[in-house]
N, C-alpha and C positions, 0 to 999 in steps of 0.2 A: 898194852901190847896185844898184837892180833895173832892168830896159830897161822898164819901166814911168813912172821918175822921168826918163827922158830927153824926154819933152813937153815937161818943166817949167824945164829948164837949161839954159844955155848950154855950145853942144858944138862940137865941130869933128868934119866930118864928109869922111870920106874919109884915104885913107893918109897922101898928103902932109904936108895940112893937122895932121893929129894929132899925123904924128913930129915937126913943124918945133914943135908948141906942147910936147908932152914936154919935148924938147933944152931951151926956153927952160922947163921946170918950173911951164909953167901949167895941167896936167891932174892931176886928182883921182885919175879911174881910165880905162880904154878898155874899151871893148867891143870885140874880135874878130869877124867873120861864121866861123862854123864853116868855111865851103865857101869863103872866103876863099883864093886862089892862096900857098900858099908862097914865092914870092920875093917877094912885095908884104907878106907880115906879119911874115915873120921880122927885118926891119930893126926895127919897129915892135917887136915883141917883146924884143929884145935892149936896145933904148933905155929902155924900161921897166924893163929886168930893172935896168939901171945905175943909174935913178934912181928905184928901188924904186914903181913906179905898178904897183898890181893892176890883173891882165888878165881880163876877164871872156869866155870864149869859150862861151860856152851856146848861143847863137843862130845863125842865119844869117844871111846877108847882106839875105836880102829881110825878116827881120826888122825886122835894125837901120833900115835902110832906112826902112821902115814905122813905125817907134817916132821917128825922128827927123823924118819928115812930107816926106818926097821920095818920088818917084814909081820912083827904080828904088833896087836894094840898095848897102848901103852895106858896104866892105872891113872899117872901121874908124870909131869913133867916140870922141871924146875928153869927157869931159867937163870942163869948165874950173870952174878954183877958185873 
């Protein structure tokens, strides 16, 4: 999936919201912000690695941000199945 098709889908947006939808296995894939703080992704990361969701870290936060239609950057974005 490209941060282009994140208009078009339903996402969860932000660390929390992402890792808590991972755990329950309703995320396709995540996008990472490059510039993203270390203690806030690596949880996210690792829940992923468990329940095999590819990580897309290409971007940055003001990216994602931007790709998802909020006004500041985004740590993390899910996209849902």
């Amino acid at each position: 999936m490209t941060i282009d098709m994140l208009s078009n889908a339903n996402l969860t947006i932000g660390a929390k919201q992402t890792r808590k939808a991972v755990a329950r296995d309703e995320v396709e894939c995540v996008f990472v912000g490059l510039d993203s703080d270390d203690r806030i992704i690596l949880p996210i990361l690792e829940i992923c690695l468990e329940h095999n969701v590819p990580v897309d870290r290409n971007h940055t936060m003001e990216e994602l941000g931007h790709a998802a239609h909020i006004k500041v950057g985004a740590a993390a974005i899910g996209v849902l199945r």
